[in-house]
C-alpha positions as CSV (number, residue, x, y, z in Angstrom):
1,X,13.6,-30.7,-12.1
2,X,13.6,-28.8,-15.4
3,X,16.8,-26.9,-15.7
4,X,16.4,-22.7,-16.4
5,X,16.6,-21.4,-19.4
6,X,20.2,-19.2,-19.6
7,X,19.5,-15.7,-21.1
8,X,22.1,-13.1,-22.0
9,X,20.2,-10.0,-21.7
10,X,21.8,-6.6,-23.8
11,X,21.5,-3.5,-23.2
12,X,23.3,-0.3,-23.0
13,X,21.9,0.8,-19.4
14,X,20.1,-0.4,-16.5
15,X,18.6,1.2,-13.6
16,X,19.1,2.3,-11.1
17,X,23.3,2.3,-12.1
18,X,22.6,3.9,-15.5
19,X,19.3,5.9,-16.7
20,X,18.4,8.0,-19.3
21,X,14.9,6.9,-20.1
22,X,12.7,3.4,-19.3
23,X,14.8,1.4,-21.1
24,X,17.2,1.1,-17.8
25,X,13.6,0.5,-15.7
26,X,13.2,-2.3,-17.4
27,X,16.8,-3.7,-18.2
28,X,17.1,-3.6,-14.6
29,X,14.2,-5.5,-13.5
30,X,13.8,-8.0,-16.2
31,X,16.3,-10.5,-14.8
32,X,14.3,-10.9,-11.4
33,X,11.3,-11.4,-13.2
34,X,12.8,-13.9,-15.6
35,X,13.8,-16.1,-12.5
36,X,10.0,-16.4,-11.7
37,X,9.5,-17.9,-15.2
38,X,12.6,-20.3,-15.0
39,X,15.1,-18.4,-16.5
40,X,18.7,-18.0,-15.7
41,X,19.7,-14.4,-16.6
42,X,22.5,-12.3,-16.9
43,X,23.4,-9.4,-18.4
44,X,25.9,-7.5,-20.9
45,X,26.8,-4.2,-20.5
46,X,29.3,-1.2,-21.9
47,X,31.8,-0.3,-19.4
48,X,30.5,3.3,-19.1
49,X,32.1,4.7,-15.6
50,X,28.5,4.3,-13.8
51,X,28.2,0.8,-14.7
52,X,31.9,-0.2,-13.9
53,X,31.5,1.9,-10.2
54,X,28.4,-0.7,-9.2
55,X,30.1,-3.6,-10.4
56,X,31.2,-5.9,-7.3
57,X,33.8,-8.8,-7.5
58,X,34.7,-8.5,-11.3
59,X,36.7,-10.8,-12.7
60,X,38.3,-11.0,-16.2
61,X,36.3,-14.5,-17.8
62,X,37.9,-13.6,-21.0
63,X,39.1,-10.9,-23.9
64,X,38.8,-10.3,-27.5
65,X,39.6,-8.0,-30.3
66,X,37.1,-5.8,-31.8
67,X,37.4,-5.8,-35.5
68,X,39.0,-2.6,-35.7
69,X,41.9,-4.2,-33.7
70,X,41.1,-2.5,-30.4
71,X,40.9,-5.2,-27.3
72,X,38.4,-5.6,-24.8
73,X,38.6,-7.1,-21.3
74,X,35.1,-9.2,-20.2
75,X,34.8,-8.8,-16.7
76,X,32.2,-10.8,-15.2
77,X,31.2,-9.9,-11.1
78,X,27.8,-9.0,-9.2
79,X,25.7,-5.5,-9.6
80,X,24.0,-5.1,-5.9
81,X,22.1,-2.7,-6.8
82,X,20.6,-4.8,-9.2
83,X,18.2,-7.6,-8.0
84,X,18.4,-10.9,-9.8
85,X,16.8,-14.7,-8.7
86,X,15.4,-15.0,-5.1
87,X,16.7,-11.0,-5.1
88,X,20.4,-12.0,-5.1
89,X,22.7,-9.4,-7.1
90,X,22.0,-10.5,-10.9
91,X,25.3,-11.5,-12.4
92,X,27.0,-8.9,-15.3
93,X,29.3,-9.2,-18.0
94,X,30.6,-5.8,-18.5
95,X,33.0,-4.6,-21.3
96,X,36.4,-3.0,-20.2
97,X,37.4,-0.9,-22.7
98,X,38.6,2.6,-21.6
99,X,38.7,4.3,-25.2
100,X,35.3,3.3,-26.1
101,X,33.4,4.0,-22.7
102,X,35.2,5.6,-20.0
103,X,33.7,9.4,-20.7
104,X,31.7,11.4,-18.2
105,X,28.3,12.5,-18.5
106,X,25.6,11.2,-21.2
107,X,26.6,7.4,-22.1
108,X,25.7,8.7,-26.0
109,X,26.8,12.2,-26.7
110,X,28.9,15.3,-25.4
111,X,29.0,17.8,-23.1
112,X,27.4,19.9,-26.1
113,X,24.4,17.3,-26.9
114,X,26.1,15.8,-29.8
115,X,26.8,12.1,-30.6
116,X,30.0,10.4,-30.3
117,X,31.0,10.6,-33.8
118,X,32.4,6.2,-32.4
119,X,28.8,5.6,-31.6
120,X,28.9,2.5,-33.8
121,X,31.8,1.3,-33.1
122,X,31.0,2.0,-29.0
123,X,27.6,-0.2,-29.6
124,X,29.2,-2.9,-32.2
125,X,30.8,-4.0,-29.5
126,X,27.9,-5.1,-27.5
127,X,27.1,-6.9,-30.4
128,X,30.3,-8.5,-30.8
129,X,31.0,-8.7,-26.8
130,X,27.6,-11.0,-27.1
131,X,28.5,-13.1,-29.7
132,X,32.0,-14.1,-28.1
133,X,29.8,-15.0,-24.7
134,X,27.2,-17.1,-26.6
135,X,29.9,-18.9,-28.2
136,X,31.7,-20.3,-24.6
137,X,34.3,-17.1,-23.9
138,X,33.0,-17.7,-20.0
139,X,33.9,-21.6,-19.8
140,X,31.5,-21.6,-16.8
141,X,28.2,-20.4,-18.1
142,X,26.9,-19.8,-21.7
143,X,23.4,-18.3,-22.7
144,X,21.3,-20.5,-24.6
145,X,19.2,-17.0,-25.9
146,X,20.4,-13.3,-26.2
147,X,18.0,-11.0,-25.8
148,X,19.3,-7.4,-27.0
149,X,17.1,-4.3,-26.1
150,X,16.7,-1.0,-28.6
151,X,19.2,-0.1,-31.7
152,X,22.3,-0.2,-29.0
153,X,22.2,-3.9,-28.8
154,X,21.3,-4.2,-32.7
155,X,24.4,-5.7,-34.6
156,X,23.4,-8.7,-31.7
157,X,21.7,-11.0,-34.3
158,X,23.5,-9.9,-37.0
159,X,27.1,-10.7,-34.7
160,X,25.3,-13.8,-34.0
161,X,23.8,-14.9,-37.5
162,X,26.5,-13.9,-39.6
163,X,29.5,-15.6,-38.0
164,X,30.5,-19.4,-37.8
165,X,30.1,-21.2,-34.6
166,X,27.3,-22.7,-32.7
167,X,23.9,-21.3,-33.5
168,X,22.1,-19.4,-30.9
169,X,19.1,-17.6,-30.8
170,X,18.4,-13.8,-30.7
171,X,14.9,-12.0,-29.5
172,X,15.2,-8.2,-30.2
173,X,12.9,-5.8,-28.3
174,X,12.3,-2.8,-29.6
175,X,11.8,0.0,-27.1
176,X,11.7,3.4,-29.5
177,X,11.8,2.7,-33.2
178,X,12.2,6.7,-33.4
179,X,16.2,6.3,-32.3
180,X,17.3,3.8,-34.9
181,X,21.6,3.7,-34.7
182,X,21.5,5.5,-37.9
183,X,25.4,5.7,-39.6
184,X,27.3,6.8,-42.2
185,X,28.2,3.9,-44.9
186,X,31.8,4.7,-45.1
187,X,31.7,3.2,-41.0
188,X,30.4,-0.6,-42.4
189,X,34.2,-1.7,-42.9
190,X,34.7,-0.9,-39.3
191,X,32.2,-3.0,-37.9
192,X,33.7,-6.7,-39.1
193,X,30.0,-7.8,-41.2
194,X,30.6,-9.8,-44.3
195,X,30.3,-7.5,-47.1
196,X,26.8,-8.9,-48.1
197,X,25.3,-7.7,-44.8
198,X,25.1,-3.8,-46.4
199,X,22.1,-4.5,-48.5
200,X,18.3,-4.0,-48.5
201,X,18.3,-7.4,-47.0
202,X,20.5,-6.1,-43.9
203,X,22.0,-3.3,-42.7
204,X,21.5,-0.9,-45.7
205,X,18.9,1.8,-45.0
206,X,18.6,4.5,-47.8
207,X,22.0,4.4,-48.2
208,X,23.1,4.2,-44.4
209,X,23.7,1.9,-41.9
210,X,20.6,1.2,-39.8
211,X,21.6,-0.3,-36.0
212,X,17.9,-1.0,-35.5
213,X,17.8,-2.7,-39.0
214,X,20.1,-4.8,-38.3
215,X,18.1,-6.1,-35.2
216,X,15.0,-6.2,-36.8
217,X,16.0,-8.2,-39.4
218,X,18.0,-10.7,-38.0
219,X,16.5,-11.5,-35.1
220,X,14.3,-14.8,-34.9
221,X,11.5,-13.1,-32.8
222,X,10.8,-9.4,-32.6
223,X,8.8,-7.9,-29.2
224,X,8.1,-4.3,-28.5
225,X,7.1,-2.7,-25.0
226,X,2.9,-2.9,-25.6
227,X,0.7,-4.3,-28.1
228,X,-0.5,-1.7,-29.7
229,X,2.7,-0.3,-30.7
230,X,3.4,-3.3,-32.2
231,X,0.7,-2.7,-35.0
232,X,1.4,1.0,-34.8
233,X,5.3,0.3,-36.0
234,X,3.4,-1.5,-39.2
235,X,1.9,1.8,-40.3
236,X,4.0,4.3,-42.3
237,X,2.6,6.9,-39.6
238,X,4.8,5.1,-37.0
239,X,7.1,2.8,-38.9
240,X,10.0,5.7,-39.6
241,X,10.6,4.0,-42.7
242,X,10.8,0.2,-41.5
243,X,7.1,-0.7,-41.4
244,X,7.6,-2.6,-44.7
245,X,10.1,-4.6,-42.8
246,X,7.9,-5.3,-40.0
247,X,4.9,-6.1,-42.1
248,X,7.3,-8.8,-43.7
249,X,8.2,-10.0,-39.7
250,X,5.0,-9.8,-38.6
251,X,4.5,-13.6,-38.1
252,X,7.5,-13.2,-35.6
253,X,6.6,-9.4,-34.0
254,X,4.7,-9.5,-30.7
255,X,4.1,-6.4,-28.2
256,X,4.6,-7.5,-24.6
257,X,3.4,-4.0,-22.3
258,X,5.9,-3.4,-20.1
259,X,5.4,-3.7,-16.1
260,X,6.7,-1.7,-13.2
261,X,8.7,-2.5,-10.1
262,X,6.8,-2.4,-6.9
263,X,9.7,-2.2,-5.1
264,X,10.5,0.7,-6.5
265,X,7.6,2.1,-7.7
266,X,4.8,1.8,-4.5
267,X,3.3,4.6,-2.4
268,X,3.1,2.8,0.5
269,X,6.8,1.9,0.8
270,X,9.0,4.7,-1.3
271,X,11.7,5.9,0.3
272,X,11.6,9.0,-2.2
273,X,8.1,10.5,-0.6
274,X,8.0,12.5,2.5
275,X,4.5,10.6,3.6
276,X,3.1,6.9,2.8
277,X,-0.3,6.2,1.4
278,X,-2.4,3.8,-0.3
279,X,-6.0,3.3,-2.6
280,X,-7.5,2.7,0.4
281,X,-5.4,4.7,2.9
282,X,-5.2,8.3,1.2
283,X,-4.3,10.5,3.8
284,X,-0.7,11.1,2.5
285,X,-1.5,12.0,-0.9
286,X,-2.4,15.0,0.2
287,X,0.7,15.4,2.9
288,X,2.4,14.8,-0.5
289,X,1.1,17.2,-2.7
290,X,1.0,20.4,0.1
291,X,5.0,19.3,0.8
292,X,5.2,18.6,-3.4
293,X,3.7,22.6,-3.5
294,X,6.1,24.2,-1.5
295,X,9.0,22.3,-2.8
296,X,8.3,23.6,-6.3
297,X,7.4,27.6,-4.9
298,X,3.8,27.0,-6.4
299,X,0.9,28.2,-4.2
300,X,0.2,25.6,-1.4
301,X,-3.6,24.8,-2.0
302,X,-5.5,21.8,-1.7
303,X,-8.1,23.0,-3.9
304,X,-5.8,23.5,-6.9
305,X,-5.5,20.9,-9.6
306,X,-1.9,20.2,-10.0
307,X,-1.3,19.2,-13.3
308,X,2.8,17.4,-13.6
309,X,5.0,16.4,-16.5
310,X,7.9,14.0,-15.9
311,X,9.5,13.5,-19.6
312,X,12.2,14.0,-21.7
313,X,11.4,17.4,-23.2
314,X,10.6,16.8,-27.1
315,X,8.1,17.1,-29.6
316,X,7.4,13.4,-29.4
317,X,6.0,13.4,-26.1
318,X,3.2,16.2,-26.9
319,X,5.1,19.1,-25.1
320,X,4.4,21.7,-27.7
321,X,0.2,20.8,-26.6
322,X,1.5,21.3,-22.9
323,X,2.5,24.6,-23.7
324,X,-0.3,25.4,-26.3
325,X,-2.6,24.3,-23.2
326,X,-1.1,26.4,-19.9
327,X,-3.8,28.9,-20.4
328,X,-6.3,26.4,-20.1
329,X,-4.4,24.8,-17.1
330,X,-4.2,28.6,-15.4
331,X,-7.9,29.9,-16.0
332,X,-9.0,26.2,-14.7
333,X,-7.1,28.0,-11.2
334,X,-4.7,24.9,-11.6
335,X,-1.0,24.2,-11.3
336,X,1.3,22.5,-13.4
337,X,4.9,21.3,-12.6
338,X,7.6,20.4,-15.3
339,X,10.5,17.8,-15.0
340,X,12.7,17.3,-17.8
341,X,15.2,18.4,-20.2
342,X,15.9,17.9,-23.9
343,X,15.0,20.3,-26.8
344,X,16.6,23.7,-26.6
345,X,13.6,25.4,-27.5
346,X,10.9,23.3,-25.2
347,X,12.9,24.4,-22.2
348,X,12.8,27.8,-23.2
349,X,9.6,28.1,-23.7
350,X,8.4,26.4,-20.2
351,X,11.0,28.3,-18.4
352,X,9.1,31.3,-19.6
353,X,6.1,29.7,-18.6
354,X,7.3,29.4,-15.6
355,X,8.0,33.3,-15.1
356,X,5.1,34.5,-16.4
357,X,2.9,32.9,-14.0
358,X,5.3,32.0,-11.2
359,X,3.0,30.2,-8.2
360,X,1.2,28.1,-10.6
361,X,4.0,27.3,-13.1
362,X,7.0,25.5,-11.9
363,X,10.3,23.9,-13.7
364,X,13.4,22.0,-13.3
365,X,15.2,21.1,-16.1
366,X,17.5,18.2,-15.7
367,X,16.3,14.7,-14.5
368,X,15.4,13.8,-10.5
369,X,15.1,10.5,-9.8
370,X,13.5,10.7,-6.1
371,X,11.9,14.2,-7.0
372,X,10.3,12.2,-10.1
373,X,8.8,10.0,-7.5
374,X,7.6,12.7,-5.4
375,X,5.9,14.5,-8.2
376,X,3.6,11.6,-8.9
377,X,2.9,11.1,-4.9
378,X,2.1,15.2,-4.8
379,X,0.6,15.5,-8.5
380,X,-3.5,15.0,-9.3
381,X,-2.8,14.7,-13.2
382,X,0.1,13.4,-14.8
383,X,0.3,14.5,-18.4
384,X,1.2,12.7,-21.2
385,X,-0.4,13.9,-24.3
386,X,2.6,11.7,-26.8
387,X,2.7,12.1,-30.7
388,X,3.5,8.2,-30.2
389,X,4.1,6.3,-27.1
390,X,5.7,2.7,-27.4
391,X,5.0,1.8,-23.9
392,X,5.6,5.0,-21.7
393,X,5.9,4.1,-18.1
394,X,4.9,7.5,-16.9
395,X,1.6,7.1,-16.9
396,X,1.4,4.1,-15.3
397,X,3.6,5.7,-12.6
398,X,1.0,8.1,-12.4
399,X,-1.8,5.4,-11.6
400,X,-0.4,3.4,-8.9
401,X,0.2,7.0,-7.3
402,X,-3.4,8.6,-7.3
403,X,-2.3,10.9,-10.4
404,X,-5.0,10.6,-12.9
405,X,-3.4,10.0,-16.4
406,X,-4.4,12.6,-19.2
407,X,-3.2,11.1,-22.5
408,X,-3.3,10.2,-26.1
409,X,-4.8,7.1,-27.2
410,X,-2.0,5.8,-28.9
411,X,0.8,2.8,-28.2
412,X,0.8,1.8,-24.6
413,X,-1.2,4.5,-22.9
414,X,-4.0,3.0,-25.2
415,X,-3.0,-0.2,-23.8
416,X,-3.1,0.8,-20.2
417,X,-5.7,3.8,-19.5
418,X,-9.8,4.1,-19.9
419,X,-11.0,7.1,-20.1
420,X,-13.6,8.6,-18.1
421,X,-16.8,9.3,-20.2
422,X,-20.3,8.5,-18.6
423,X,-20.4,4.7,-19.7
424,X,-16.8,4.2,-17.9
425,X,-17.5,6.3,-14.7
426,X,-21.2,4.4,-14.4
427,X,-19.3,0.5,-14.5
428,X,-16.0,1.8,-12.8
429,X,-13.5,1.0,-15.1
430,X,-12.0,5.0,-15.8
431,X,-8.7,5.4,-14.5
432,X,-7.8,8.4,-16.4
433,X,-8.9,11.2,-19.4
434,X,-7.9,9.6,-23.1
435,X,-8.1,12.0,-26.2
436,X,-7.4,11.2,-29.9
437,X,-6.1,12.9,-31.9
438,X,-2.8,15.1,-31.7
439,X,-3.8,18.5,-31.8
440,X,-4.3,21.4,-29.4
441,X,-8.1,21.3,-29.7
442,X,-8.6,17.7,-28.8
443,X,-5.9,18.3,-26.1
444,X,-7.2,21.4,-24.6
445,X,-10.7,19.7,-24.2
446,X,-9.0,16.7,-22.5
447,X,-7.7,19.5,-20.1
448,X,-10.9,20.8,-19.6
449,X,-12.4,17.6,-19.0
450,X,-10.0,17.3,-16.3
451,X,-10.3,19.6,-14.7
452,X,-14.5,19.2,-14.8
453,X,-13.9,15.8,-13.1
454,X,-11.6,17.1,-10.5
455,X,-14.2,19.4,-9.4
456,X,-16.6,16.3,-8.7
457,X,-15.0,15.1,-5.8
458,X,-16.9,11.5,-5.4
459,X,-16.6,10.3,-8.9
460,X,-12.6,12.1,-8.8
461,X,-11.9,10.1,-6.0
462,X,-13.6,6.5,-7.8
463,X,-11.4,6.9,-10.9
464,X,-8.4,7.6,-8.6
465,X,-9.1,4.2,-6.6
466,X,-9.5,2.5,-9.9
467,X,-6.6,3.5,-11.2
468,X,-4.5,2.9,-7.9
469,X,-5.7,-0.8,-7.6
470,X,-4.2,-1.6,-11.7
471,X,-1.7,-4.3,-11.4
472,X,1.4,-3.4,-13.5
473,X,3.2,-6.3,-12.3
474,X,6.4,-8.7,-13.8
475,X,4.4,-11.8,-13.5
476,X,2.3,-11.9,-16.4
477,X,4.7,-10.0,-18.1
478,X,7.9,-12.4,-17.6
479,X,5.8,-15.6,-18.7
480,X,4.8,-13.9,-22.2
481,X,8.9,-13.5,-23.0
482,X,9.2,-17.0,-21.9
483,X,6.7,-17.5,-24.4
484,X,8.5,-16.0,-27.1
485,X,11.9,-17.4,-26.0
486,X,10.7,-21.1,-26.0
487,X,9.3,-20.2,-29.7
488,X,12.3,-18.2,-30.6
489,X,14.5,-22.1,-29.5
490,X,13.5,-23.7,-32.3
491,X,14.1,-21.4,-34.8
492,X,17.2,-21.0,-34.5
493,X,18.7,-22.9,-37.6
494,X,16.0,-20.9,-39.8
495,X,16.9,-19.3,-43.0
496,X,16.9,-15.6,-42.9
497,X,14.1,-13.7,-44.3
C-alpha cells in the first residue's frame, strides 16, 4: 500500500475557527479533501486567540528563535472543529508567541482599520515556523510538501529555498493577488533573508518588500483559486504589477477553481436555515425567503424579487454598480438585502439606501456567518457584479441555494456561471445572468434582465434547478493539487528562475 503524501498546509486562518474572507473556507476543508487523494495533511497556523481557543491536546513538539531574537513555542494538538482524514480532527501546528498574535479583533489590523505596523514580522514567522517543521523540528512527522496560501504564508519558499538543510518543496496558491504583503525596505534586516534575496530577482518590488513576491517567485509550482484567473493575473489589467513575473512562471502557474463544503454549505441539511429544501423539493425556499423578509424589516412578499449581497464592502467586488443600480432594483418592485462591511464610504452610502427606501432596502454591516447562510436560502439573486473575481465563492453559494447568480464575466464567476440568453435557456445549461463589462450600463441591464426572467416563472424555475444540481465538490478539486504536488516532487533541487 502506497504511503500518503505528508503536506504542511500554511495559512493564516481557517474556518470555521478564524474567517475573514474564503481563504479560511478553503484552509479549512482542504485537508479532508486531500485525504481522499492520499495525502497526509496538517496544518500551520499563527497563534491568534481564536485559533489557540479551538486547539485541543497541544503539546510543545519544539521551539525556535525568530530572527529578530524573539522565541516561539510549536505546539502541535487537534482542531475539532476542523475535519481532517475519515473526518477525524485534522492535526495543527500552531505558533505560540504572545507578542506577535495574542490581540483581539481583526488577525491583521486595529481597532481603527489599520495594519499592524509588525505585520511582517507577525507573517515571517509562518514562514520561518514552516521551514523549522519541514526540516524535522517535530521528530515524529515531517511534510514532504508545504503548501502556503495568499501573501501571509509568502516568505514560505523563500524560508525554504534560501536556507541550508534538506530540500523540500513549496506550491504557493494565490488567493487575491490585490493584497500583496507589501513593506517598507528598511523591515528586510528583520526578516533573517540573505541579503541577495532584496532584488528584482526576490523580494524587491519597486523599492519595497513584496510578501506575495516572495511566494511567487520561489515557489516550484504556482496555483490560483480558478482558471481563468490564472490568465487574468498575466495581464497588466489584473497583474498589480507582477504579471511580468507570472508570464515568466507560467510553465509552472495553474488555476485550480475552488470547491465548496457540502457539509457546510447544503440546503437540505444547514443548521443556519429555519426550513430544509432541495432542486427537486422547493417548498422551503420559499419558507426561507418570507422568514429571510421579516428578519431584515423588508416587505414580506412572495412576488418580490429579492436581490442579496454577501461581500466584503469594496470597490473590488462592484459595490459602487450595486448602488448605481438600486433604482433599477426598486422600480423592478424588488428587494435587495446587504451583508458586509469594509469601505467607509460604501457603508455609508447603502445605509442611506437603506433609509431612503426602508421595506425594500435592508443592511447589516458587520459579517454573519449563519445569517450569510440564510440570505442565500431566502434570496432569488445573489449579486456579484466584481471589478475582478479570483474565485469568489459567493456565487457558487448562491447556486446550490436556488439564488440565481447575477455577475461579471471575469475570473471564477466566468468559470462557474452560464448565463441565460435564448441559446442557453433552449439546451438548459443557464444557471445565472453574466454581463461584461464593468460599468453601470452593462450592469443595469443585467438587472433588468433579471428581473425579466424572474417574471417568467417556468423558465425562472429551469435555470434555478440547473444551477442547484452544479457539483462544487472536493473530489475533482483535491486530485488536480495532487497533480501539481507530484509535479512540484521532482523539482525540488531546480535552479531558481
Amino acid at each position: 500500500m502506497t504511503e500518503p503524501l505528508r503536506v504542511l498546509q500554511v495559512s493564516a486562518e481557517i474556518f470555521p475557527l478564524l474567517k475573514t474572507g474564503g481563504l479560511a473556507d478553503i484552509a479549512g476543508a482542504l485537508p479532508a479533501a486531500l485525504a481522499t487523494a492520499g495525502c497526509d495533511t496538517r496544518v500551520l497556523l499563527p497563534g491568534f486567540p481564536a485559533i489557540r481557543a479551538g486547539l485541543a491536546n497541544g503539546e510543545t513538539v519544539g521551539q525556535f528563535t525568530l530572527p529578530w531574537g524573539e522565541p516561539v513555542q510549536v505546539l502541535c494538538g487537534e482542531l475539532p472543529a476542523v475535519p481532517g482524514k475519515d473526518a477525524a480532527p485534522v492535526r495543527a501546528y500552531v505558533l505560540d508567541a504572545p507578542g506577535l498574535f495574542d490581540r483581539p479583533g481583526n488577525p491583521y489590523e486595529d481597532s481603527a482599520r489599520r495594519p499592524y505596523g509588525d505585520n511582517h514580522r507577525r507573517f515571517a514567522a509562518l514562514g520561518w515556523g514552516a521551514m523549522h517543521l519541514a526540516r524535522d523540528l517535530d521528530p515524529h512527522w515531517a511534510p514532504q510538501l508545504v503548501h502556503g496560501h495568499d501573501w501571509h504564508a509568502g516568505l514560505v519558499p523563500a524560508c525554504l529555498k534560501l536556507t541550508a538543510g534538506k530540500p523540500v518543496p513549496c506550491v504557493f496558491t494565490v488567493h487575491n493577488l490585490a493584497y500583496q504583503g507589501i513593506f517598507s525596505a528598511d523591515v528586510f534586516g528583520e526578516l533573517g533573508l540573505p541579503p541577495s534575496a532584496f532584488q528584482m530577482d526576490g523580494l524587491e518590488f519597486h523599492g519595497q518588500i513584496s510578501f506575495m513576491k516572495a511566494g511567487l517567485f520561489y515557489a516550484d509550482k504556482i496555483t490560483t483559486v480558478s482558471p481563468t484567473y490564472s490568465q487574468d493575473i498575466q495581464t497588466p489589467e489584473q497583474g498589480f504589477g507582477l504579471d511580468g513575473l507570472l508570464r515568466t512562471r507560467r510553465n509552472d502557474l495553474s488555476g485550480i477553481l475552488n470547491a465548496v463544503d457540502s457539509a457546510v454549505w447544503n440546503p437540505a441539511s444547514d443548521l443556519h436555515i429555519p426550513h430544509h429544501y432541495s432542486a427537486d423539493r422547493l417548498a422551503g425556499k420559499a419558507k426561507c425567503k418570507a422568514a429571510l423578509q421579516a428578519e431584515a424589516a423588508l416587505e414580506v412578499r412572495k412576488d418580490a424579487p429579492l436581490f442579496s449581497v454577501v461581500s466584503r464592502l469594496t470597490e473590488q467586488k462592484g459595490l459602487n454598480l450595486v448602488l448605481a443600480g438600486i433604482d433599477a432594483i426598486v422600480q423592478g418592485d424588488g428587494q435587495l438585502l446587504v451583508l458586509g462591511s469594509g469601505d467607509h464610504e460604501l457603508e455609508t452610502a447603502f445605509r442611506h439606501a437603506a433609509q431612503l427606501h426602508p421595506r425594500q432596502v435592508a443592511l447589516r454591516i458587520g459579517y454573519d456567518e449563519a445569517y450569510a447562510h440564510r440570505i442565500f436560502a431566502g434570496s432569488d439573486i445573489t449579486l456579484v457584479p466584481s471589478r475582478f473575481e479570483p474565485c469568489g465563492l459567493t456565487q457558487m453559494y448562491g447556486l446550490l441555494y436556488g439564488s440565481l447568480p447575477l455577475v461579471r464575466a471575469v475570473g471564477g464567476l466566468a468559470d462557474t456561471v452560464v448565463d441565460a440568453d435564448l441559446a442557453t435557456l433552449d439546451d438548459g445549461t443557464a444557471t445565472g445572468i453574466v454581463f461584461a463589462s464593468f460599468s453601470e450600463a452593462d450592469y443595469r441591464h443585467a438587472v433588468r434582465r433579471a428581473l425579466a426572467l424572474y417574471r417568467q416563472p417556468r423558465a425562472w424555475s429551469r435555470v434555478r434547478q440547473t444551477g442547484m444540481h452544479q457539483d462544487f465538490s472536493w473530489t475533482q478539486a483535491a486530485r488536480q493539487y495532487r497533480a501539481v504536488y507530484q509535479a512540484a516532487l521532482p523539482n525540488f533541487s531546480r535552479a531558481l528562475p
